[in-house]
N, C-alpha and C positions, 0 to 999 in steps of 0.2 A: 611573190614574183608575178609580176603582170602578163599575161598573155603574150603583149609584145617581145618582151624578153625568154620567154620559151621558145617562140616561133623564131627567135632569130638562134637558138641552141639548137633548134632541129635542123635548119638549113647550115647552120655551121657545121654541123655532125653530120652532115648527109657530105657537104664540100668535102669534109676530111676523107670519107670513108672512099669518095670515087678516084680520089689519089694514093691511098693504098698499092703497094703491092699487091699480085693475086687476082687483078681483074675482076675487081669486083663492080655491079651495080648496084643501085640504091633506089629505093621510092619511098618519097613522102608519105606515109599514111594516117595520119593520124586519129586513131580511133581510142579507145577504152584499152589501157596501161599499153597499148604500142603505138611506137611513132615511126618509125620508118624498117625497111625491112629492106635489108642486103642481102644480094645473091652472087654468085661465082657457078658455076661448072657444075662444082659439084653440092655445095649446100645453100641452102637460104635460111637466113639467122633474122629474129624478132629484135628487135632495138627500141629500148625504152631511153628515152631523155633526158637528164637533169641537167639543167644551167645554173649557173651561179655568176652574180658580178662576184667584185674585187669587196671585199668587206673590209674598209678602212682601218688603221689603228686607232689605240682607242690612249691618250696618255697613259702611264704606269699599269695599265691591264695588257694590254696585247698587241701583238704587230699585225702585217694586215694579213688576211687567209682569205682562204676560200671556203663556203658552207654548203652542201649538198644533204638536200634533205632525200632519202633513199626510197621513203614508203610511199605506198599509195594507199589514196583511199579516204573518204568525208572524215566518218565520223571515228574508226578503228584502223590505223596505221598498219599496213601488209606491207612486209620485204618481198623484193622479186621472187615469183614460185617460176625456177625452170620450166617445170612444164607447162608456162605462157611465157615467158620472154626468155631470150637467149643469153643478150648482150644487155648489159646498162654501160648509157654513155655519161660521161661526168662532162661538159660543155667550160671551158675557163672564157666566160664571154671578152671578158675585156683583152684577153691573149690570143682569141683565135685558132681555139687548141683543145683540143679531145682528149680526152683517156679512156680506156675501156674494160670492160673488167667481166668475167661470165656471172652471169644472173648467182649461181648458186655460191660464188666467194663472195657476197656482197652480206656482211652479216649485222650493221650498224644501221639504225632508221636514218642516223645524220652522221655524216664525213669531214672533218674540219681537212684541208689542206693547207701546207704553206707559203706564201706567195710565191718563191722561186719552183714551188712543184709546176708547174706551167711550161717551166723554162726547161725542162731537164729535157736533154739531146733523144732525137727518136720516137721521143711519148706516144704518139702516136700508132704510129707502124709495132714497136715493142708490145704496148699493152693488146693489140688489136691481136697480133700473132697467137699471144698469151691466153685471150679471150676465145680467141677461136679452136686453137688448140686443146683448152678443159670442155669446150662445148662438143669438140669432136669425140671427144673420148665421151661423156654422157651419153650421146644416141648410136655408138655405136652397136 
């Protein structure tokens, strides 16, 4: 994935998250495994990135998905460690459309989805609630 297309998943994800329910705001940060970081009232959550376009069909192999690569890191692939990120965002670039999920359910270095998962009513707001909700119960 080219830089270009990351940076347009973090401004995508940053758009989603300041229309939220919950009054939430957002900054860009991009630094070493966090990219932007949300706050409300009462918490401020770490938000790590992943974009993905649309992954074509392929004849007689496969319809088209979505692939999120989950790890970070050069040379040895890390899953998100809670205790530095909160949130991972899954970015559907060519839909315009976030999902989110708490750092610590994220247990796959790569996520295939299906092209209609994009589609599904809410995505957004649902997984975000979901998200926040398992992070709440973590640091309390």
């Amino acid at each position: 994935m080219s830089t270009r297309t990351g940076l347009a998943g973090e401004f995508i994800c940053c758009a989603a998250i300041m229309r939220l329910e919950g009054d939430w705001s957002v900054v860009h940060s991009p630094m070493d495994r966090i990219d932007a970081i949300a706050f409300n009232e009462d918490i401020f959550l770490r938000i790590q990135i992943k974009t993905s376009s649309l992954k074509p069909a392929i004849a007689g192999q496969h319809k088209p998905f979505w692939h999120f690569q989950n790890g970070s890191g050069n040379k040895k692939k890390h899953l998100p460690d809670p205790s530095e990120i909160d949130i991972i965002a899954h970015v559907f670039l060519d839909h315009r459309r976030v999902a989110f999920y708490a750092a610590e359910t994220v247990s796959q270095f790569s996520q295939r989805r299906p092209l209609h998962y994009a589609d599904t009513p809410h995505l957004e707001q649902d997984s975000w609630d979901r998200a926040v909700q398992i992070v709440q119960e973590r640091i309390k």
